[in-house]
C-alpha positions in Angstrom: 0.0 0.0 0.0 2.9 2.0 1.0 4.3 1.7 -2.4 1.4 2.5 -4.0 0.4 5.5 -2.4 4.3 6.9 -3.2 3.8 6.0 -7.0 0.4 8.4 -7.1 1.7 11.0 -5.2 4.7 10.4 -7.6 2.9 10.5 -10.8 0.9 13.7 -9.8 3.8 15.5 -9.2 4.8 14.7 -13.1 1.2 15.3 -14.1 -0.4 18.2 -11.4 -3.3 18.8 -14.1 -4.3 15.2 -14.5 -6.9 15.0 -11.4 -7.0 11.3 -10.1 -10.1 10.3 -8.6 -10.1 7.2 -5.9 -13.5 5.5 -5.4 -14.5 2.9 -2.7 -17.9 1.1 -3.8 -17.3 -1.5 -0.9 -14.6 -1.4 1.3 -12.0 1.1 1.2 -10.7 0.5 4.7 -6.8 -0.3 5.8 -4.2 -0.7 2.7 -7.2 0.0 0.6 -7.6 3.4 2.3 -3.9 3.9 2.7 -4.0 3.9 -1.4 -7.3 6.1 -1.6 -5.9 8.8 0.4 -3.2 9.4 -2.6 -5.6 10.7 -4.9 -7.2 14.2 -5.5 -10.1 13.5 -4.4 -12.0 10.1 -3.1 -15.3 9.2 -3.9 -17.3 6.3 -1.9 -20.7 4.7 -1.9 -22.7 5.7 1.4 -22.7 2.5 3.1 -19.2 1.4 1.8 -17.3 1.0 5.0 -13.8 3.5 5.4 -11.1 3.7 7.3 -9.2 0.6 9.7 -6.4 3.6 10.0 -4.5 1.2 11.8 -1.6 -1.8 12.3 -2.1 -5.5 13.7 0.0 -8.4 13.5 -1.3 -11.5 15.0 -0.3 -15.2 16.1 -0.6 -17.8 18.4 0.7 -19.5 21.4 1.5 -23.5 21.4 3.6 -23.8 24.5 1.4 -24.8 26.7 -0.1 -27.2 24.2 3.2 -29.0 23.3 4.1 -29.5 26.8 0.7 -31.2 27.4 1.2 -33.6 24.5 4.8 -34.1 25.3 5.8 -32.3 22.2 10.0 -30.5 22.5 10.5 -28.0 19.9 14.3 -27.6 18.8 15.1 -24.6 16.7 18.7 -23.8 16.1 19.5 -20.0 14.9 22.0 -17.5 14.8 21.0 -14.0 16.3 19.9 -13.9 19.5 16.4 -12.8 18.5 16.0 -13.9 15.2 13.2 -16.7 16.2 11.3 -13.8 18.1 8.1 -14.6 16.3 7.9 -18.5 16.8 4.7 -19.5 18.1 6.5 -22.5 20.0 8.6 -20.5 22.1 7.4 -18.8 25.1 6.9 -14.8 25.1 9.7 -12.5 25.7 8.9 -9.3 27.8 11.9 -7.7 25.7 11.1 -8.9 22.4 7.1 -7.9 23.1 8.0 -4.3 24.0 10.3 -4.4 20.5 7.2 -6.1 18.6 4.7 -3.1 19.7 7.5 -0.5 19.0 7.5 -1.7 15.5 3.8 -1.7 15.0 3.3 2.3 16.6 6.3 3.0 14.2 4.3 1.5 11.1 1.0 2.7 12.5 2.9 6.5 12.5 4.0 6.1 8.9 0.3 5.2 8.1 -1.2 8.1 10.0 1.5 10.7 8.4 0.4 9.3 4.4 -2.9 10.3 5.3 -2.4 13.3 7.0 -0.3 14.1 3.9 -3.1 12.7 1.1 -5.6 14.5 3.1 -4.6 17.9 4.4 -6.8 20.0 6.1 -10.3 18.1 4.4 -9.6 15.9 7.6 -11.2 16.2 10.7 -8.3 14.5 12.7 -7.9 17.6 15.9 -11.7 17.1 16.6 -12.1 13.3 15.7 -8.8 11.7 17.1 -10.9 8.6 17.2 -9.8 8.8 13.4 -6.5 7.1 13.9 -7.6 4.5 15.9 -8.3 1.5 13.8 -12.9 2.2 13.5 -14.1 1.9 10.6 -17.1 4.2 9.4 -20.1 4.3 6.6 -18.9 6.5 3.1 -21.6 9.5 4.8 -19.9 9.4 8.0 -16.4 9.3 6.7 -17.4 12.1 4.6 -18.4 14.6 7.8 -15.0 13.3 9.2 -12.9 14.3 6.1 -11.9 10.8 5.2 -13.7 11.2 1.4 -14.7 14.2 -0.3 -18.1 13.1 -2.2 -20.3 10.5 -2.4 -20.7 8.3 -5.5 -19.5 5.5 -7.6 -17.7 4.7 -10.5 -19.9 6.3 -12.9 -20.6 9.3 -11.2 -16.7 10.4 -11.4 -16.7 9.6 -15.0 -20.3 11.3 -15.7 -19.8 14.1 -13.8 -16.3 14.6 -12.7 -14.3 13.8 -15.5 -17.0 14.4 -18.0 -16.7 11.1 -20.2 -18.8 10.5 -22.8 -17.9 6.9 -23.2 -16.3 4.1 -20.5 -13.9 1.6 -20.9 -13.6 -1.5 -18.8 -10.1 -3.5 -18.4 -10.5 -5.3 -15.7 -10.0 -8.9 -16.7 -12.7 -10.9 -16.1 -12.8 -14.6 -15.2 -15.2 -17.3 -15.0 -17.1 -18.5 -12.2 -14.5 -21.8 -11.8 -11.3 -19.4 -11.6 -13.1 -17.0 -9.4 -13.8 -20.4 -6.9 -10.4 -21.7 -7.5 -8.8 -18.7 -6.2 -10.8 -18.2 -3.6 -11.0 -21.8 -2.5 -6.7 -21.2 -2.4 -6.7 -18.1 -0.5 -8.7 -19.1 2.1 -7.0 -22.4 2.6 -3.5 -20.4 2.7 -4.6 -18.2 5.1 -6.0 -20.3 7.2 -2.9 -22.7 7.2 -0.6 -19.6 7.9 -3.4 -18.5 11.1 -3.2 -22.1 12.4 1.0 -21.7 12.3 0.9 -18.6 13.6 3.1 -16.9 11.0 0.5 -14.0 9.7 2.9 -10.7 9.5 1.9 -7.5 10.2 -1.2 -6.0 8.4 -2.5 -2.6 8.3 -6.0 -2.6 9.6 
């Protein structure tokens, strides 16, 4: 998302008379968001939800577990913190306080692209809630400065950009592809939840 919302900013600066319009029809909260607030302007649906302006990174504990089955883990490393993650080894008070230092770190860079994106459209000094990870309706992130209209897709090309014709290049696929991917993501991620190896994730 990071990335992302550089290249925009990026390619505005080469083209400052080319508006670019972001619109959420459905969920434009998190990365999504992150992305959005590079535009011009951002559009969104009423009841799209906006916003997760926030980090998480999440895992699980099997210590406990193991030691009931009579499971030993053995990891060998070199760096004195470089299995700090491993949901087999028992917490660190060090290596927690490190963790969360990270995620406020990321969860500052977040804040900082939006705050930069948006300007003074957002509400942030009377709404500090903003920052907090909620989520909100398109009409309720407009009064808080998150979007600047409401709308979809054809609404910015009706009556923003004024096209008189649209052209759609999103690649469509069939109904078996569609499953087949889906039917994979799902089973990855809930292979990498049950390890406990899910990174950090804006949210």
């Amino acid at each position: 998302a990071g990335q992302v919302f550089d290249e925009i900013k990026r390619q505005r600066g080469l083209h400052p008379k080319v508006p670019v319009y972001a619109v959420i029809e459905d969920l434009g909260a998190s990365g999504a968001y992150y992305i959005a607030a590079a535009a011009d302007e951002i559009v969104a649906d009423k009841a799209s939800l906006v916003g997760s302006i926030g980090v998480t990174a999440a895992s699980f504990g099997f210590v406990d577990l193991m030691n009931r089955v009579g499971v030993e883990r053995r990891a060998y490393t070199s760096g004195a913190h470089k299995a700090f993650l491993d949901p087999f080894q028992p917490k660190n008070p060090e290596e927690t306080v490190f963790w969360n230092d990270v995620l406020k770190k990321t969860h500052q860079q977040f804040i900082q692209s939006v705050k930069t994106g948006r300007g003074d459209r957002l509400k942030d000094a009377d709404h500090p809630e903003l920052f907090s990870g909620l989520i909100w309706t398109g009409e309720q992130a407009k009064q808080l400065g998150l979007i600047d209209k409401l709308g979809d897709v054809d609404y910015v090309a009706r009556d923003l950009v004024g096209a008189t014709s649209q052209v759609d290049f999103t690649v469509k696929e069939n109904a078996f592809d569609r499953f087949a991917k889906r039917l994979g993501a799902s089973a990855a991620q809930q292979l990498s939840m049950a390890l406990g190896i899910s990174g950090v994730s804006l949210r």
